[in-house]
N, C-alpha and C positions, 0 to 999 in steps of 0.2 A: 191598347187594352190593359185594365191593370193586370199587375200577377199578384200581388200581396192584399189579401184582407181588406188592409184597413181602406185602399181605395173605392170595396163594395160598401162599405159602413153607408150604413142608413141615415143614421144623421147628418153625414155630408151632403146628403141629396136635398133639394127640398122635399116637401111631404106634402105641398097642396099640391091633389091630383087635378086643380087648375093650370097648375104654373105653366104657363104655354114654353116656359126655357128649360125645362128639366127632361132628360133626354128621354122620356117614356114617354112622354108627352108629343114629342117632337116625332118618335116613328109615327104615333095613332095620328096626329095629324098630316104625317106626308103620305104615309098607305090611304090613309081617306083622302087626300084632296088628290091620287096618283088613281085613283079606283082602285086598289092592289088589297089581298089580301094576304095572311098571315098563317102558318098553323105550327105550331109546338109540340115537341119531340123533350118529352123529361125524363128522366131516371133520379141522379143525386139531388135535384131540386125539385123533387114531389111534388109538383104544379105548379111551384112559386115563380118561373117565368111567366106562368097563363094568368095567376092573380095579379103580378104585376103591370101586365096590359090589361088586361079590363079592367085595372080601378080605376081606370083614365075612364069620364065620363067620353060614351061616342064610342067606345071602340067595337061593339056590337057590327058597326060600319066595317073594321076591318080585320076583327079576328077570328077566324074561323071555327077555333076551339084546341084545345089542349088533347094529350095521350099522356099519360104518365107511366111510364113500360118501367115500372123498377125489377119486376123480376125478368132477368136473361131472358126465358124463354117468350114473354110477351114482344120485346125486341123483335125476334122472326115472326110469330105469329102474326101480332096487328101491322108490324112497320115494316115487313119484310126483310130484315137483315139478314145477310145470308148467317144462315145456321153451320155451317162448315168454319165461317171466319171465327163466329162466337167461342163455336170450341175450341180452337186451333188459340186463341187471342185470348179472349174472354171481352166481359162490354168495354171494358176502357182500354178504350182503341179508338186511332185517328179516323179508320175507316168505316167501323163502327157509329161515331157522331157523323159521318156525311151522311152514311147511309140510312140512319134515321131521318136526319133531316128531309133528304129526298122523299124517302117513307110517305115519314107525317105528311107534306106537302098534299102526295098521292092518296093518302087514307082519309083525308079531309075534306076533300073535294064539295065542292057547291054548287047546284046544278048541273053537275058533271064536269066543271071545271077545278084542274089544281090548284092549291093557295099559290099565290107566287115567290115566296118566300115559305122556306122549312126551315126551323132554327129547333137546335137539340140540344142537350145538353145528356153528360157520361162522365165520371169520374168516381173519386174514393172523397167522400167528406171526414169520414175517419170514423169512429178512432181507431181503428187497425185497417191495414192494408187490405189488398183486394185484387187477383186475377194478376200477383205480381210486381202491384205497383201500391205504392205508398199516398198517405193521406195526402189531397193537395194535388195530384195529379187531376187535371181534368180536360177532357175535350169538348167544345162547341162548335159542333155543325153547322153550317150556314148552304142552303140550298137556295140559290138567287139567282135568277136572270140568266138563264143557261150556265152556271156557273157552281158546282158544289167542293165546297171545303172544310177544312178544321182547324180551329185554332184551338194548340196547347196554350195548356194555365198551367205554371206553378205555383201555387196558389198556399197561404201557412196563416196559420190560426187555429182557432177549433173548429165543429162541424158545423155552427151556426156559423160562423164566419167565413169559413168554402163556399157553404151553401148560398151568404146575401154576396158574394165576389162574384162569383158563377153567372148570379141573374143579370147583376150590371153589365158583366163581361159578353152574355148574348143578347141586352138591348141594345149597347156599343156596337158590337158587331152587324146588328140589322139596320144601326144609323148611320153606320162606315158605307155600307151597300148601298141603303138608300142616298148617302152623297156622293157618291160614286156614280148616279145615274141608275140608269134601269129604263124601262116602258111605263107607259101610262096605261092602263085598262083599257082595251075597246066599248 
């Protein structure tokens, strides 16, 4: 996973949303050819993980759709995170991004079944601190194949540069899981 900036830079990536080697590319084609879907949990990246998988032509096939809960209280309300933890914590929290994750999965549902994967994203882009914790802090949920976690970012740049680190950081993470295995869709 990177932790610094410059490993989210956009110009390191390719840019054609063909490129069958560029790792956003690589989830929408393994959830599509796995039958698997997807669903997204945002707060500090205001939808830019959800824009970053549908630019990939095809991914209609495996993304179920975005939430973007930037304000606290949307977090309990749509995504169900306990509202005790919020307050006791505040969003950027480890437990926090699982339990989004998990959330999203459940609030996305598709004919009554959950996405198989929930990925969230929680943190401070900056420029000032937030619930405690300093810019650059951030957690990403990953709810996957009976499995839910979070991985810390230390993450340093300005808020454009958290914010494109963040997205690479939870498309890595859903490509880590998917080579990890997982099921195939009935």
């Amino acid at each position: 996973m990177p932790t610094d900036a410059a490993a989210g830079d956009p110009a390191a990536e390719p840019t054609d949303p063909t490129d069958p080697t560029a790792p956003t590319a690589l989830v929408i084609a393994e959830l599509t050819r796995r039958g698997l879907r997807i669903a997204v949990a945002e707060s500090l990246t205001g939808g830019l993980v959800t824009a970053e998988l549908t630019r990939i032509p095809g991914a209609s096939l495996a993304v179920s759709g975005g939430v973007v809960a930037y304000d606290t209280a949307v977090k309990a309300s749509v995504l169900g995170v306990d509202a005790a933890l919020l307050a006791r914590e505040g969003a950027v929290h480890p437990e926090v991004a699982r339990q989004m994750a998990s959330g999203v999965a459940a609030a996305l549902a598709v004919d009554g079944r959950p996405a198989d994967i929930g990925i969230a994203t929680t943190g401070v882009a900056g420029p000032d601190g937030q619930d405690g914790r300093e810019p650059g802090t951030v957690f990403v949920g990953i709810a996957a194949f009976g499995e839910v976690e979070a991985v810390e970012l230390a993450l340093t740049g300005d808020r454009q540069e958290i914010r494109s680190a963040t997205v690479r950081a939870a498309i890595d993470a859903v490509l880590a899981r998917l080579r990890e295995g997982g099921p195939v869709a009935e």
